[in-house]
ROSE-869902 format. One line per 10 residues: number of its first residue (from 0); their letters; for each residue x negated, y, z of C-alpha. Coordinates in steps of 0.2 Angstrom, whole numbers, padded with zeros to 4 digits. Last residue first. Example, Ala and Ser with C-alpha at 12.3 -4.5 7.8 and 13.67 -1.06 7.14 Angstrom:
REM ROSE-869902
1> sa> -0068,-0005,0036 ~ -0062,-0022,0039
END
This chain:
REM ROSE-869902
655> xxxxxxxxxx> 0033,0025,0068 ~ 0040,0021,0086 ~ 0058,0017,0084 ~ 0067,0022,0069 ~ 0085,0011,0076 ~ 0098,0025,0072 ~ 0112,0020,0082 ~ 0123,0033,0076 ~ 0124,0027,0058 ~ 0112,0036,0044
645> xxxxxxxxxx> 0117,0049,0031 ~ 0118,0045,0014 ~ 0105,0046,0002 ~ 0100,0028,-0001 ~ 0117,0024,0000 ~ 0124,0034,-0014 ~ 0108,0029,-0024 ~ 0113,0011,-0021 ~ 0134,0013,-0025 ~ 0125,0022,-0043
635> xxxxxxxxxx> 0115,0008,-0047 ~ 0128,-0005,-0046 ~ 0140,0003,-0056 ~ 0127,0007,-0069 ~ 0126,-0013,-0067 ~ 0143,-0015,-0068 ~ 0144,-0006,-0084 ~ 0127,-0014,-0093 ~ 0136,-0031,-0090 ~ 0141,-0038,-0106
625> xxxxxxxxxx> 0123,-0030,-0114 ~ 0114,-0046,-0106 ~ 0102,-0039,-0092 ~ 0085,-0043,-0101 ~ 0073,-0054,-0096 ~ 0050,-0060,-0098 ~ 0046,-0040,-0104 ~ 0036,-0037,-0116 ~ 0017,-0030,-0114 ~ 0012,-0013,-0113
615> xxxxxxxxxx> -0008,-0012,-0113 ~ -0018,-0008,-0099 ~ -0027,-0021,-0089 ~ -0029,-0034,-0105 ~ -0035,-0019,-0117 ~ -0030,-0024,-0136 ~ -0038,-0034,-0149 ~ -0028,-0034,-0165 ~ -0022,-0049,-0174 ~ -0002,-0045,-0171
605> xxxxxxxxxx> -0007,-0040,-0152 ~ -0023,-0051,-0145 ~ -0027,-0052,-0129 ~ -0043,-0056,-0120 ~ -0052,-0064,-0104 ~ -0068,-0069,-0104 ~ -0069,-0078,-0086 ~ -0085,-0075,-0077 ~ -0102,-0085,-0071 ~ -0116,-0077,-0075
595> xxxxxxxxxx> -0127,-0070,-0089 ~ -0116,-0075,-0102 ~ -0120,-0078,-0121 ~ -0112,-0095,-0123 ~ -0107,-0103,-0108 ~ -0106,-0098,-0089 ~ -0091,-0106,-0081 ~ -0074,-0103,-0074 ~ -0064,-0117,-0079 ~ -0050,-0125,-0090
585> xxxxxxxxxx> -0031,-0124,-0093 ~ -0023,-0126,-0078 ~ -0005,-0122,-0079 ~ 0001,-0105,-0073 ~ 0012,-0100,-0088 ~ 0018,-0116,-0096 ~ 0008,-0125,-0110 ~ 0014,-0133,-0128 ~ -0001,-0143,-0136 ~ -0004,-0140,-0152
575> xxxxxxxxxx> -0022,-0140,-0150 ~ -0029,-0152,-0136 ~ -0029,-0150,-0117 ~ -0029,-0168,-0111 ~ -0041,-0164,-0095 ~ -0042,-0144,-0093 ~ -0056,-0140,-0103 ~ -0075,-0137,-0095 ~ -0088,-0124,-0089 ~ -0077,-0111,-0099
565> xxxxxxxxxx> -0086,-0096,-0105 ~ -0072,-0088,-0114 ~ -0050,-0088,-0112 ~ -0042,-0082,-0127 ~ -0023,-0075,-0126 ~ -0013,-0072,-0143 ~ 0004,-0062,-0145 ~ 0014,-0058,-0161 ~ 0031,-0059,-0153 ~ 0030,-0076,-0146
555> xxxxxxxxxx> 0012,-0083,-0138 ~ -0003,-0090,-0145 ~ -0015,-0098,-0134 ~ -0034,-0099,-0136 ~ -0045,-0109,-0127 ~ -0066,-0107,-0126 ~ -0079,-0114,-0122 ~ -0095,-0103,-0127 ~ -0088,-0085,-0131 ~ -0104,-0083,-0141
545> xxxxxxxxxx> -0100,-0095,-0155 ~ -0085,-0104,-0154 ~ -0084,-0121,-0144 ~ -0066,-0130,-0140 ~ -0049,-0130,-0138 ~ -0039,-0120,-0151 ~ -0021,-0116,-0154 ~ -0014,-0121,-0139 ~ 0003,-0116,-0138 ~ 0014,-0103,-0128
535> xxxxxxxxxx> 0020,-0099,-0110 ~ 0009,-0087,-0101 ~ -0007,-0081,-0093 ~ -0011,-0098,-0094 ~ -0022,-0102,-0079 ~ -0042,-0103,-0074 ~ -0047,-0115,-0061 ~ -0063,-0107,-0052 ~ -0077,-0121,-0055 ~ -0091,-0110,-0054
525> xxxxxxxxxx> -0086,-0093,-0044 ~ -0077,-0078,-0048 ~ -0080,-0064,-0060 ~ -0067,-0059,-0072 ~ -0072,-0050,-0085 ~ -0060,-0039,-0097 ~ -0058,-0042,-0118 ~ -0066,-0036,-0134 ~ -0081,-0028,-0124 ~ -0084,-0018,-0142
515> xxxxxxxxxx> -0105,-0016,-0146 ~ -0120,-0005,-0141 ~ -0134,-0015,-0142 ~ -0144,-0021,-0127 ~ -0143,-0041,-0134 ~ -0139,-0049,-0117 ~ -0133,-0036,-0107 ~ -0122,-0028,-0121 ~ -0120,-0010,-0121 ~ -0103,-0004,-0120
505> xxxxxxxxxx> -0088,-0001,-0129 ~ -0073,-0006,-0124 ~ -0064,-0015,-0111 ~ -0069,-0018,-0093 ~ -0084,-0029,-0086 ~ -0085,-0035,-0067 ~ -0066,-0036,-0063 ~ -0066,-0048,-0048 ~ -0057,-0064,-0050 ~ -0037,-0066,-0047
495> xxxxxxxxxx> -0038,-0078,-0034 ~ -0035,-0091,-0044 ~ -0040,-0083,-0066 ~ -0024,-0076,-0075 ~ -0028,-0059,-0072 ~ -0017,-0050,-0083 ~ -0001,-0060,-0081 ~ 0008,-0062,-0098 ~ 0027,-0064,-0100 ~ 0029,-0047,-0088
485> xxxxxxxxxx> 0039,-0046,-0072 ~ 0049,-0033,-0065 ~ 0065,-0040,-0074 ~ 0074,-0027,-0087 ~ 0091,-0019,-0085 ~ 0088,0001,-0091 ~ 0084,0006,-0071 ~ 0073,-0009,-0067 ~ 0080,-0026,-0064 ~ 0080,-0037,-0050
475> xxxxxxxxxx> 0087,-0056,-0051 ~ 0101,-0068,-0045 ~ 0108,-0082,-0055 ~ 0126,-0085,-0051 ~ 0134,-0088,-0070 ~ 0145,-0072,-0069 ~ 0128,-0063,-0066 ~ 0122,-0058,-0050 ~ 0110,-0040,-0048 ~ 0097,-0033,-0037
465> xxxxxxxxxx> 0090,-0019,-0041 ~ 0072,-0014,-0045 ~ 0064,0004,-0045 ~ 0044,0011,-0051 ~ 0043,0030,-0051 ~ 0024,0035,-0055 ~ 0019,0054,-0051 ~ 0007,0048,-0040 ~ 0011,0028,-0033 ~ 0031,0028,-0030
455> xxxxxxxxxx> 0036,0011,-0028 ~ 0055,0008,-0024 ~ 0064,-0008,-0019 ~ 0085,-0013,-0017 ~ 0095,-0024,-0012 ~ 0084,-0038,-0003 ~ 0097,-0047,0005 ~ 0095,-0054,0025 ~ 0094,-0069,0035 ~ 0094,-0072,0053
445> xxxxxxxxxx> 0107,-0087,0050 ~ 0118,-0075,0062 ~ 0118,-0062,0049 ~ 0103,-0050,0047 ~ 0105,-0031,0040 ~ 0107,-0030,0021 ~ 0090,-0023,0012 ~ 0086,-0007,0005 ~ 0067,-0001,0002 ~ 0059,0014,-0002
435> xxxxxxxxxx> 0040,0014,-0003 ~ 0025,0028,-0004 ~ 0009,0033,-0010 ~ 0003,0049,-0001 ~ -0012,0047,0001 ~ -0019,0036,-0014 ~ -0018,0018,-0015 ~ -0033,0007,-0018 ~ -0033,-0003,-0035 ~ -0031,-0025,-0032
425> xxxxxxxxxx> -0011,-0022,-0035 ~ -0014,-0019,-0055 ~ 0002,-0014,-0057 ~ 0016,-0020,-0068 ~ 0016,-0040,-0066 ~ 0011,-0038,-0049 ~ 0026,-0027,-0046 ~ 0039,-0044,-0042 ~ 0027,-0051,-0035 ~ 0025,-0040,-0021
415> xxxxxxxxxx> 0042,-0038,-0018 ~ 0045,-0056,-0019 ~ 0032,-0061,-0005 ~ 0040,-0044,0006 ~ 0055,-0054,0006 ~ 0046,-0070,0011 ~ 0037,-0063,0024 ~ 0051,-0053,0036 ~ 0052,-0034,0035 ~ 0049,-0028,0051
405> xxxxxxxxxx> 0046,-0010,0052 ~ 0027,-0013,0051 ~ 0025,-0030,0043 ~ 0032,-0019,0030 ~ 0020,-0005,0030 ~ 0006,-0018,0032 ~ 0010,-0030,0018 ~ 0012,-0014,0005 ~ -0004,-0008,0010 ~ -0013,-0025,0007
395> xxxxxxxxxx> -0007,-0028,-0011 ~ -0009,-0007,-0016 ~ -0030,-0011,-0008 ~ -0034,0001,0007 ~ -0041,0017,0010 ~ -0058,0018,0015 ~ -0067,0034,0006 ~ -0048,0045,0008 ~ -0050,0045,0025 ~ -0033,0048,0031
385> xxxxxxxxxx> -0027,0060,0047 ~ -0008,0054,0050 ~ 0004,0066,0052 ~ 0022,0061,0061 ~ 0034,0075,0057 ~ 0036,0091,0068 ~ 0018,0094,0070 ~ 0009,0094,0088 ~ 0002,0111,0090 ~ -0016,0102,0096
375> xxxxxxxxxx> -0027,0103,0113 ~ -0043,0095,0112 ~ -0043,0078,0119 ~ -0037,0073,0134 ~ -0050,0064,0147 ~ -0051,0048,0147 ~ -0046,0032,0158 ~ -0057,0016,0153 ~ -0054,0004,0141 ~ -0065,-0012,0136
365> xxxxxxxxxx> -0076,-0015,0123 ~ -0093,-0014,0131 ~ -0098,0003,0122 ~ -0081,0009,0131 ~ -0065,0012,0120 ~ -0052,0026,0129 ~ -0038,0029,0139 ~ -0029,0045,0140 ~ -0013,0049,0151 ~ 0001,0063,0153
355> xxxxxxxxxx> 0001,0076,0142 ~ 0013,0088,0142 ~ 0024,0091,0128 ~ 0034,0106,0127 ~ 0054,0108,0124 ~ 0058,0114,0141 ~ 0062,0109,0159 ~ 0062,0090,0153 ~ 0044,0091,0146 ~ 0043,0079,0135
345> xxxxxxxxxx> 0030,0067,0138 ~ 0012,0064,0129 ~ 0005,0049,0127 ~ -0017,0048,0122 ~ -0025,0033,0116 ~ -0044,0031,0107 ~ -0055,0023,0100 ~ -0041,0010,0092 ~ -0048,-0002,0078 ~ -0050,-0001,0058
335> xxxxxxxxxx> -0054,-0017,0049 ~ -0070,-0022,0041 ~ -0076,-0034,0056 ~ -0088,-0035,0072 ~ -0095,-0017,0073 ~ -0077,-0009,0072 ~ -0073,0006,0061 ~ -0061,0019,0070 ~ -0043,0024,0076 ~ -0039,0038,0085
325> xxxxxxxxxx> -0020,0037,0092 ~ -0010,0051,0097 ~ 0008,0047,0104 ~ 0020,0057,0105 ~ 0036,0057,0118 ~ 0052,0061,0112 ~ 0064,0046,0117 ~ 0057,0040,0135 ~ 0043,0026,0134 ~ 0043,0010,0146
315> xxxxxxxxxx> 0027,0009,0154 ~ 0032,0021,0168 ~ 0026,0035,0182 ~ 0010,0033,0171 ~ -0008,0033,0180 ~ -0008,0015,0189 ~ -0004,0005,0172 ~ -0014,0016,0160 ~ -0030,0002,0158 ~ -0019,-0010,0161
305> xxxxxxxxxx> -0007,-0004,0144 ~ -0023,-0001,0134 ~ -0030,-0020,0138 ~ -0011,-0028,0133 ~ -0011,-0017,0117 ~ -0031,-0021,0113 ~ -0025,-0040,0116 ~ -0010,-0041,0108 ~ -0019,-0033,0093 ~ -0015,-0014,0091
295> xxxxxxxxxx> -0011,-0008,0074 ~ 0004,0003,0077 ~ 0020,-0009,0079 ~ 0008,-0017,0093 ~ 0006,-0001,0100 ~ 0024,0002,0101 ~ 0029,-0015,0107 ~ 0016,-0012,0122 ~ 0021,0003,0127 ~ 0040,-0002,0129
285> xxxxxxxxxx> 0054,0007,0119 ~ 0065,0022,0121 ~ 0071,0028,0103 ~ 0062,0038,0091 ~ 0045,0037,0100 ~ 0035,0051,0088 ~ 0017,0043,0082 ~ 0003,0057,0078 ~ -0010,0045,0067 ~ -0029,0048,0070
275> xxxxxxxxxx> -0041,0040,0057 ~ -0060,0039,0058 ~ -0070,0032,0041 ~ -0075,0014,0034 ~ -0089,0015,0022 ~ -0088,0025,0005 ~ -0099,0039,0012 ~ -0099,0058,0015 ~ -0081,0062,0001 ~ -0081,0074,-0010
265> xxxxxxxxxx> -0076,0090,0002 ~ -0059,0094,0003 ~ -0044,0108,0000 ~ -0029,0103,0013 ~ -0017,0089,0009 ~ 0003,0089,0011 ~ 0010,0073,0003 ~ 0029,0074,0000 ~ 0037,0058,0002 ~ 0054,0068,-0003
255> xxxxxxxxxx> 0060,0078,-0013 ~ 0079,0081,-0012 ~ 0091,0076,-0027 ~ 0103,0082,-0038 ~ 0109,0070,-0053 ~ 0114,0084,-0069 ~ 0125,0095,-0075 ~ 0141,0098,-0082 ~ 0156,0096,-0074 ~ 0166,0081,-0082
245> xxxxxxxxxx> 0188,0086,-0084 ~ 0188,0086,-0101 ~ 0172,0076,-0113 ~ 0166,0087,-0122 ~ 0161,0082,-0143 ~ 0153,0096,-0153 ~ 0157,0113,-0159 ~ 0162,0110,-0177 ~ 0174,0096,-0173 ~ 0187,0109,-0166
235> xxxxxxxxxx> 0189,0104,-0147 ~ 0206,0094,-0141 ~ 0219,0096,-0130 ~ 0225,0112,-0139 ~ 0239,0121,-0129 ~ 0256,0124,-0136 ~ 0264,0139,-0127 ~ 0253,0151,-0133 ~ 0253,0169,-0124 ~ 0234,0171,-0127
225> xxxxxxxxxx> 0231,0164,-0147 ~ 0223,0148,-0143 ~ 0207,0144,-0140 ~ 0187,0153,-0147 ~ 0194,0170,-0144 ~ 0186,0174,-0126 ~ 0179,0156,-0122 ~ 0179,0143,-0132 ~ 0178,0126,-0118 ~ 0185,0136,-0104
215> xxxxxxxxxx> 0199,0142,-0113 ~ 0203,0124,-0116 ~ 0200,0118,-0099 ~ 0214,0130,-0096 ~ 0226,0127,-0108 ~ 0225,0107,-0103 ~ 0229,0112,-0086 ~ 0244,0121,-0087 ~ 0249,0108,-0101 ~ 0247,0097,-0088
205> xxxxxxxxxx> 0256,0106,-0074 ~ 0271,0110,-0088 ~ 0272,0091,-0088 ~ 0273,0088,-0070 ~ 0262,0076,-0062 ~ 0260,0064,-0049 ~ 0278,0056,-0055 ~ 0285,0045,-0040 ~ 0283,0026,-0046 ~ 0299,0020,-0052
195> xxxxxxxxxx> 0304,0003,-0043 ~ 0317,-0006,-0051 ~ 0308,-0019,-0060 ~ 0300,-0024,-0042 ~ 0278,-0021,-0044 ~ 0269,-0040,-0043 ~ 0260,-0044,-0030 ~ 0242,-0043,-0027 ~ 0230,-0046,-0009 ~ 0219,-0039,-0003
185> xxxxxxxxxx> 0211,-0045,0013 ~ 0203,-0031,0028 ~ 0188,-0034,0040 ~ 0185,-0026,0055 ~ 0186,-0007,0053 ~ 0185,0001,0038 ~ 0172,0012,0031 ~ 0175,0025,0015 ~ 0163,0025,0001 ~ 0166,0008,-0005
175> xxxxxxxxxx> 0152,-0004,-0009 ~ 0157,-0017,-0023 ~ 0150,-0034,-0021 ~ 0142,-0043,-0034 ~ 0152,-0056,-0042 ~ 0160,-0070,-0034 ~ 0156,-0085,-0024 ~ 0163,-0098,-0037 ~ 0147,-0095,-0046 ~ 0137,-0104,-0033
165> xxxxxxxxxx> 0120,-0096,-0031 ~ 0105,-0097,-0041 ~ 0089,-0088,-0039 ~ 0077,-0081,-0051 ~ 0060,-0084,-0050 ~ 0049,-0071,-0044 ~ 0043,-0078,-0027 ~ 0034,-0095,-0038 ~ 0024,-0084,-0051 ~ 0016,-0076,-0036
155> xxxxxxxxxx> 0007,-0091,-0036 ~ -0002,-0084,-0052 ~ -0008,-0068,-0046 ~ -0017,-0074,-0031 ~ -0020,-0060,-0016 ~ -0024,-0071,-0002 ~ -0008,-0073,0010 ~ -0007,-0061,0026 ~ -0014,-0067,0041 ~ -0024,-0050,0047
145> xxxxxxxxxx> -0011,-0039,0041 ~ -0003,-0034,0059 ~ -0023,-0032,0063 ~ -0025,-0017,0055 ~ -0028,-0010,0038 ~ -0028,0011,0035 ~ -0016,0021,0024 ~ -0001,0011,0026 ~ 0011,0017,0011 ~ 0021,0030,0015
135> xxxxxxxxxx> 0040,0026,0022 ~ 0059,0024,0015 ~ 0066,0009,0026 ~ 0086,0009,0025 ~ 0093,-0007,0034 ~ 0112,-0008,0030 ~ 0126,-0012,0041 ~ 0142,-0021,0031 ~ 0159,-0014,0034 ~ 0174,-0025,0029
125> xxxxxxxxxx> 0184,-0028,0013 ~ 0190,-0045,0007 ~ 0196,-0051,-0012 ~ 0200,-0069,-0009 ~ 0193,-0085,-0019 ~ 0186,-0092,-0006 ~ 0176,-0076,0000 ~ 0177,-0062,-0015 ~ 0168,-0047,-0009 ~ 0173,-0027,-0005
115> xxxxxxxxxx> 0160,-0018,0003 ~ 0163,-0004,0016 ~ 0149,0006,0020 ~ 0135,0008,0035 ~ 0116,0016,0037 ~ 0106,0009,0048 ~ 0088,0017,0049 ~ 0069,0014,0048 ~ 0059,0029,0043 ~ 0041,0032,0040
105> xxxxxxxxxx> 0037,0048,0031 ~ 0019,0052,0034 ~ 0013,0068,0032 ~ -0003,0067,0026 ~ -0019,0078,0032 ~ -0035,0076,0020 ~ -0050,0072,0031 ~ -0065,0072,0018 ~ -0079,0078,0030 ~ -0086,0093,0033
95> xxxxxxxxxx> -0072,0102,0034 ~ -0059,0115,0026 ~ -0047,0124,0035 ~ -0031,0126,0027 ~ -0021,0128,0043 ~ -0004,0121,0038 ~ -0011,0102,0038 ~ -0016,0100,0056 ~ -0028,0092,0065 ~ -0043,0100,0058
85> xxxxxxxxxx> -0037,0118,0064 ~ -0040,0109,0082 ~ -0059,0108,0077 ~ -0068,0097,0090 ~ -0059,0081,0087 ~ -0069,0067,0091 ~ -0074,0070,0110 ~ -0067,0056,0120 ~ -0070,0042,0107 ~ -0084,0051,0104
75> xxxxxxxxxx> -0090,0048,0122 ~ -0086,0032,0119 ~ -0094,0026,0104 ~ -0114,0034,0110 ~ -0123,0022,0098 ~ -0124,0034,0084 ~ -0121,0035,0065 ~ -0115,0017,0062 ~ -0120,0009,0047 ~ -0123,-0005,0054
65> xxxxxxxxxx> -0138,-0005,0043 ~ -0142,0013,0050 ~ -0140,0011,0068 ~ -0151,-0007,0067 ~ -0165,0005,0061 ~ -0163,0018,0073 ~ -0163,0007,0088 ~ -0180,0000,0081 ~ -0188,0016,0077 ~ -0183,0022,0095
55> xxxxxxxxxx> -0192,0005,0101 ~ -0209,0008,0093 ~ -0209,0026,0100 ~ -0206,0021,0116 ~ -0220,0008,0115 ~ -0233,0019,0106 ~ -0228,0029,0122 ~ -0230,0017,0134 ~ -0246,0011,0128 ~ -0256,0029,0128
45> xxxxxxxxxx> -0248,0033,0145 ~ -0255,0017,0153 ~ -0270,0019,0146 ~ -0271,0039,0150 ~ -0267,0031,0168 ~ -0281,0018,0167 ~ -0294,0031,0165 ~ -0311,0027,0157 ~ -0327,0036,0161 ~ -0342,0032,0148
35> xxxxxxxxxx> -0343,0050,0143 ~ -0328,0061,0149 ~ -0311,0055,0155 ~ -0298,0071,0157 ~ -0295,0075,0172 ~ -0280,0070,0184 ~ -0290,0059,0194 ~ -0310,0059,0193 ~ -0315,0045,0182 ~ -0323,0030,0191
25> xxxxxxxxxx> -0316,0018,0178 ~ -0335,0014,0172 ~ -0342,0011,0155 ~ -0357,0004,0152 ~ -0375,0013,0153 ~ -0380,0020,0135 ~ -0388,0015,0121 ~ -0381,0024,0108 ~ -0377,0015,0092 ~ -0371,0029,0077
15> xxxxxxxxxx> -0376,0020,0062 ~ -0395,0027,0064 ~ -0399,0022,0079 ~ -0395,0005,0076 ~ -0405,0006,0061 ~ -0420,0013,0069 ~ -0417,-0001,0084 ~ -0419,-0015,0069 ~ -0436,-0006,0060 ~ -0442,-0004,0079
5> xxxxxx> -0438,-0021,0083 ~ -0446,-0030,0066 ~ -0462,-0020,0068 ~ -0464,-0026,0086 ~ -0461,-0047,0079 ~ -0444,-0055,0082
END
């Protein structure tokens, strides 16, 4: 490089900011700050930690929110949830940050007995016969007791609403006497001597006494007989209406009950899973385990809590009285709610305070570990469970947890289900406060039971079925004016009943972006999904039309059609004309014609008219034949009557 080019070069340098200057040395004086060429390791060290730090508290936060978790520290708010006590109760009014609505949860499972008279081989017997009463709120949270239960599947529910058919030689339903006997009584006829005169129960001056007195009842003063009358009218003029003598007026008393108590709330924070605490009240004496398990626990989170308390409780067995208080919270692992924390609570034999006696809490490691006691509460008098109203569980899944809960065995609580599939859409969440009624015989030594009796209250919405034989044996439920629980047409008719992606009416379409009638529902499920006939009818077309793609349509009695659009493919041997059954296959879901995705089209079709699927009223499949409208308003009433009256001694609501 020639002189010229170097001083043209170092001008440069020299210019953009080069110094030339001796290297850098770590000779820097400790505890100053480095000057010049000095470099400090310490400041180095301090520099890359904290960029580190910083780095890692990003990180934590990050995997915090998609778990959507709100902190790390589980335990210690499993020990220090509850902060406001007023939040614990529903009297208080206090309003929170939180949507924590306060229900009173009615769960009772009692005996209640009466005398029935049946025929047995053809004899008229009458003995008592135990009753299991369960009246109850809806499960508000889902645990592990429902972990097992059966897919929701509209269609093989078809199979647990069948009627059944006994031996018609077994008699007709049995009557339910007021009075109880003991052991078991037969009746038997014979006929009356010839000279036997039956005692008269009445005098005739007694009836006429009695016959002027309803009378003057009936008119009032001046509407009856002249006063000092000795003939008595036993009958009303035909200008004032029909009475029927001897009937007090009025109507069927009752006491509310199932009452949901909820203080004013916030909207809710998010739609993930929330905290729930239940207040549990051990009815009869019972071990810690059972009462955990009939509470949500696993086997394992029950048998964990009860080694974790072992050493500190003077028993594991608890007396009648004590309270439980469980907080239950979302688990990292799955969607189901598990236990934070537990705290028992004795009675105090002295007095009528409870003391508490032992707390056990989740670690971040999953196991339990003695806590303290939570914030002191005025325990209520009923069981109250705190319910977050953003994670409430599906009507199908709430049902299968109450019962599994006081022990209601599979099969029958299969048939109830079904039995109010064909009315409710059992896919919706419940609301706080939804509750059930349910009576059923007590087991016999075959370990089976009768169903009775079922009640569905969801709102202001009153849903009842009896049981009730005809002469001919067949056994079925029938709502209050004699009609089956079951529709002719289910209103998902897809397996696994499809996810509702699209309802009826008017929207705008997502192909053409014009705003036009959604003629039927959407049913989303995967490629392939079998697709049923919602009920019996015939074919009457089987093939491609216009936008629907493939489609089937089936008409139905009474001025009903069913269509079924965006087919992948028929059913093989489907053809027009063809008589189908409700449930049988009929094609699959696919994504033909103007679809965006794979979905059932499903529509119904009322005298030519295009009607919501979800909502309309549709026909029901029986009717109670008129001959036994009498027996069944017997039957009704001998129900209510139980239903109402006062449970047996050995009351077995054990813990709640």
């Amino acid at each position: 490089m020639s002189p010229v080019q170097r001083n043209r070069t170092a001008a440069l340098l020299k210019a953009s900011g080069f110094e030339d200057a001796p290297a850098l040395t770590v000779q820097s004086t400790d505890g100053e700050i480095p000057h010049g060429r000095e470099l400090s390791f310490a400041w180095l060290t301090g520099t890359v930690m904290t960029g580190l730090t910083s780095v890692m508290l990003m990180a934590a936060a990050l995997y915090v929110s998609f778990q959507g978790q709100d902190t790390f520290s589980t335990a210690y708010e499993a020990l220090q949830i509850i902060t406001n006590p007023a939040q614990t109760t529903a009297d208080s009014g206090a309003k929170g940050d939180r949507v924590r609505p306060i229900v009173r949860a009615k769960s009772e499972l009692e005996i209640v007995e009466a005398s029935i008279k049946e025929t047995v081989d053809g004899r008229d017997m009458i003995r008592k016969q135990p009753f299991v009463r369960i009246r109850a709120t809806l499960a508000t949270a889902a645990t592990s007791l429902t972990d097992d239960i059966p897919p929701y599947d509209p269609v093989k529910m078809l199979e647990a609403t069948q009627s059944t058919q006994t031996d018609p030689e077994e008699g007709a339903n049995p009557t339910i006497y007021g009075a109880d006997v003991e052991g078991e009584v037969s009746i038997k006829s014979a006929a009356m001597p010839v000279t036997l005169v039956p005692p008269r129960a009445i005098s005739d001056q007694a009836a006429a006494d009695f016959v002027q007195g309803t009378v003057d009842n009936l008119f009032g003063d001046g509407g009856g007989p002249a006063p000092g009358s000795d003939t008595a009218l036993a009958y009303a003029p035909s200008d004032t209406g029909v009475y029927e003598l001897g009937i007090v007026e009025g109507g069927v008393s009752g006491v509310a009950e199932n009452v949901t108590v909820m203080p004013q709330t916030k909207t809710a924070e998010s739609a993930g899973q929330g905290r729930q605490e239940k207040f549990v009240t051990i009815r009869d004496s019972a071990p810690l385990t059972e009462a955990l398990l009939r509470n949500g626990f696993t086997e394992q989170t029950a048998e964990m809590m009860s080694g974790t308390l072992r050493n500190v409780l003077p028993t594991m067995t608890m007396p009648s009285g004590a309270r439980l208080r469980m907080l239950f919270g979302p688990s990292r692992a799955t969607d189901k709610l598990i236990p934070y924390r537990m705290s028992i609570y004795f009675p105090d034999p002295s007095g009528s305070e409870l003391k508490h006696a032992a707390t056990a809490a989740l670690t971040d490691r999953g196991s339990y570990v003695l806590g303290l006691a939570p914030t002191e509460t005025a325990f209520p008098v009923e069981d109250v469970e705190s319910t977050d109203v953003a994670a409430l569980p599906t009507i199908y899944r709430a049902i299968w947890e109450t019962a599994r809960k006081h022990d209601v065995d599979d099969k029958t609580t299969q048939r109830i289900v079904a039995m109010f599939a064909y009315d409710i859409d059992l896919t919706k969440k419940i609301s706080a406060g939804d509750s059930i009624e349910i009576l059923q015989t007590e087991n016999d030594a075959k370990d089976r039971s009768e169903l009775l009796y079922v009640a569905l209250k969801l709102g202001t919405n009153l849903r009842e079925l009896y049981r009730f034989r005809t002469d001919d044996g067949t056994i079925d439920y029938f709502d209050p004016d004699g009609e089956t629980g079951k529709r002719f047409l289910t209103r998902r008719p897809i397996q696994g009943g499809g996810r509702l992606s699209s309802r009826f009416g008017y929207r705008v379409h997502p192909i053409f972006h014009t705003r036009r009638l959604h003629t039927g529902v959407d049913l989303a499920a995967p490629r392939g999904t079998p697709i049923y006939a919602s009920g019996d009818g015939i074919v009457e077309r089987v093939g491609w039309v216009s936008g629907y793609g493939k489609k089937v349509e089936i008409e139905h009695v009474n001025g009903f059609e069913t269509g079924y659009g965006h087919m992948s493919r028929f059913a093989d041997g489907l053809k027009p004309g063809m008589r189908v059954r409700q449930g049988q296959v009929i094609g699959y879901v696919g994504s033909t014609g103007n679809s965006t995705g794979n979905h059932l089209h499903f529509e119904i079709k009322v005298n030519g008219r295009v009607v919501d699927p979800l909502s309309v009223k549709l026909p029901r499949d029986k009717s109670l034949p008129a001959q036994y409208d009498q027996a069944f308003k017997q039957t009704i009433e001998q129900i209510r009557d139980l239903m109402q009256r006062d449970a047996a001694p050995m009351t077995v609501a054990s813990a709640q």
